[in-house]
C-alpha angles and dihedrals in degrees: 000000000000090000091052090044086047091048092042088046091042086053095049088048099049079048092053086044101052090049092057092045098055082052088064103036104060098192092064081067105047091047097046097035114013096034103055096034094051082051097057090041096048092043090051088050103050092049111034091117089066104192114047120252139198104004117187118258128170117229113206096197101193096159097051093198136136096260090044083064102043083056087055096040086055094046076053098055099049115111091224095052148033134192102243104161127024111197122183096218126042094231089069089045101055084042077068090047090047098047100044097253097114135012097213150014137211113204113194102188127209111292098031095132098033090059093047097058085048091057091243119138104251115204126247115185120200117206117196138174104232097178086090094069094200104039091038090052084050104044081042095054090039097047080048101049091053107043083054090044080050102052095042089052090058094042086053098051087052084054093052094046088054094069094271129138118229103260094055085041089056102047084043086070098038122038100165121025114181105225102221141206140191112207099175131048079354085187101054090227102168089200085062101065106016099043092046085052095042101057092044092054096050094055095053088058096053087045098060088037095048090047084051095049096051103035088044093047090066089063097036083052090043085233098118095103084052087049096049098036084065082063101042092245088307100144093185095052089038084053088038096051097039081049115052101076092058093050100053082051108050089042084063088043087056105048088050086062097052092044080051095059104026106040107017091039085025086214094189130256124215090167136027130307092195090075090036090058082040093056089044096054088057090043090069094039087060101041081051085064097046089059091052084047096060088041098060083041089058120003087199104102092208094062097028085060088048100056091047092061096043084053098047089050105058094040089089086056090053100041096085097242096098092033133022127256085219102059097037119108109271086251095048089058090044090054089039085085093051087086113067085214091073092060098047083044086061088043094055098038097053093044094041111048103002103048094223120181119263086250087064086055087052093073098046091043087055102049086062090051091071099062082067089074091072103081087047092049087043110047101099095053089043089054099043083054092056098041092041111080087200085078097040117095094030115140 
């Protein structure tokens, strides 16, 4: 009984501790508090439109004609894209592409509305920067979509001319039309699925970085046998008791991020939140263990730091949503469930927009429970650290 009051007084001392340590090491704060809550911040604004709008696109009007200015009135009038330059040649246009100004160019040659009333098939040609991979694929898609609205219009009205109703002179022109349906995201709304997969993954990032800083500070200070002696030499109830604070932190910090997005940006859910702020709870547990994780890899904080924001930047790459899982590398998926972040990310996904049953969110809740194996696998090389001076002073 002694031994369980000393360890749960040992626990509530390493907590109090750890409160008055954060007071006097400003960047704890900042890590586990400022950081996360700027970055929310900066992503929801940034994309608070949340479908882009008006993006510049030269127009070269060679022909000049009625019907060449119809084409660029309707290029105008779409809600993707607006006409911000008109240049006469093509050279001065794709300056504008070169230098960022514009994303596309359409380009209507000489001829364009004598060959139509010949019936001959007159040729448009489309420029994008596809180097911007968003606004290339929308100003692609736009500069597509009208050129094809254009062309039907004027199909129709040659129907019509022929002697045809409407409704011969429609299916005249086409044949075959694909009824389509979004199922997911069905307003394309870009804040819906890359600002709810942003904010996780930076706070994933400040919580590994802020579990290396204060549990590497206690070397660097050449405080961890002070640390661990509150404890008895428990390294579960020393990391328990350092943790918890951060825990319950970064726990607030997190459900401020889903009412965020779900209440304030009222991000719509198909499925349950419950298991989404459930998801979220053992995410940070087990980014907490990944930090654990890179200091008994290198007791040295800088590089341990290091390695925690190397690790927290390329979790997004590997989470599927810039590249599919289908066309990486076999290895590259494989490493994909080494981030905690990957398999909240599943979990989200599926409540969020797909409306999956609680039994899917089992798997991926799992998979971040066994990250919390780590501290157990590591203890004895996390306390021979702290008990070992070789490793204290190190920066």
């Amino acid at each position: 009984m002694k031994s369980n009051q000393s360890l749960k007084k040992g626990f509530w001392g390493v907590v109090y501790r750890e409160i008055s340590m954060m007071r006097q090491k400003h960047l704890l704060m900042w890590l586990s508090i400022f950081l996360p809550l700027i970055s929310f911040l900066f992503f929801t604004s940034l994309f608070s439109k949340g479908v882009a709008t008006d993006l510049p696109v030269v127009v070269v009007d060679r022909d000049g004609s009625s019907l060449s200015r119809k084409m660029t009135k309707m290029v105008d009038n779409t809600q993707a894209m607006k006409v911000a330059f008109k240049e006469t040649n093509l050279l001065d246009a794709k300056r504008h592409l070169y230098e960022g100004d514009a994303y596309g160019i359409l380009f209507i040659d000489e001829g364009f509305s004598k060959d139509i009333y010949k019936g001959i098939a007159p040729r448009v040609v489309g420029y994008y920067n596809n180097a911007y991979l968003l606004p290339g694929g929308l100003v692609n898609k736009g500069l597509t979509t009208v050129v094809k609205t254009f062309a039907a219009g004027l199909n129709i009205q040659g129907n019509l001319r022929k002697g045809q109703n409407e409704t011969q002179a429609l299916i005249s022109t086409v044949p075959l039309s694909l009824d389509t349906h979004i199922w997911v995201n069905p307003t394309t709304n870009y804040f819906y699925y890359l600002v709810t997969s942003l904010l996780p993954v930076m706070l994933q990032i400040f919580v590994v970085m802020c579990t290396v800083y204060a549990i590497g500070t206690e070397f660097r200070d050449r405080t961890s046998t002070e640390w661990l002696e509150m404890t008895d030499g428990n390294m579960l109830i020393a990391l328990a008791g350092k943790l918890t604070p951060y825990f319950g932190i970064f726990s607030i910090v997190g459900f401020f991020m889903n009412t965020l997005l779900f209440k304030m940006f009222q991000v719509p859910v198909i499925g349950s939140l419950t298991f989404v702020n459930i998801g979220l709870l053992v995410m940070i547990l087990a980014d907490m263990g990944v930090g654990i994780l890179f200091l008994c890899l290198n007791p040295s904080l800088r590089m341990a730091m290091s390695f925690s924001s190397f690790y927290g930047a390329v979790a997004f790459s590997f989470s599927g949503l810039t590249f599919p899982f289908h066309s990486m590398p076999s290895l590259a998926v494989y490493m994909s469930k080494l981030w905690p972040f990957s398999h909240y990310l599943d979990l989200l996904l599926g409540q969020v927009f797909r409306g999956a049953s609680p039994l899917d969110s089992l798997l991926p809740i799992g998979s971040m429970l066994i990250f919390l194996l780590i501290p157990f696998a590591f203890r004895g090389k996390l306390k021979r650290v702290c008990l070992e001076e070789k490793f204290w002073g190190r920066l």
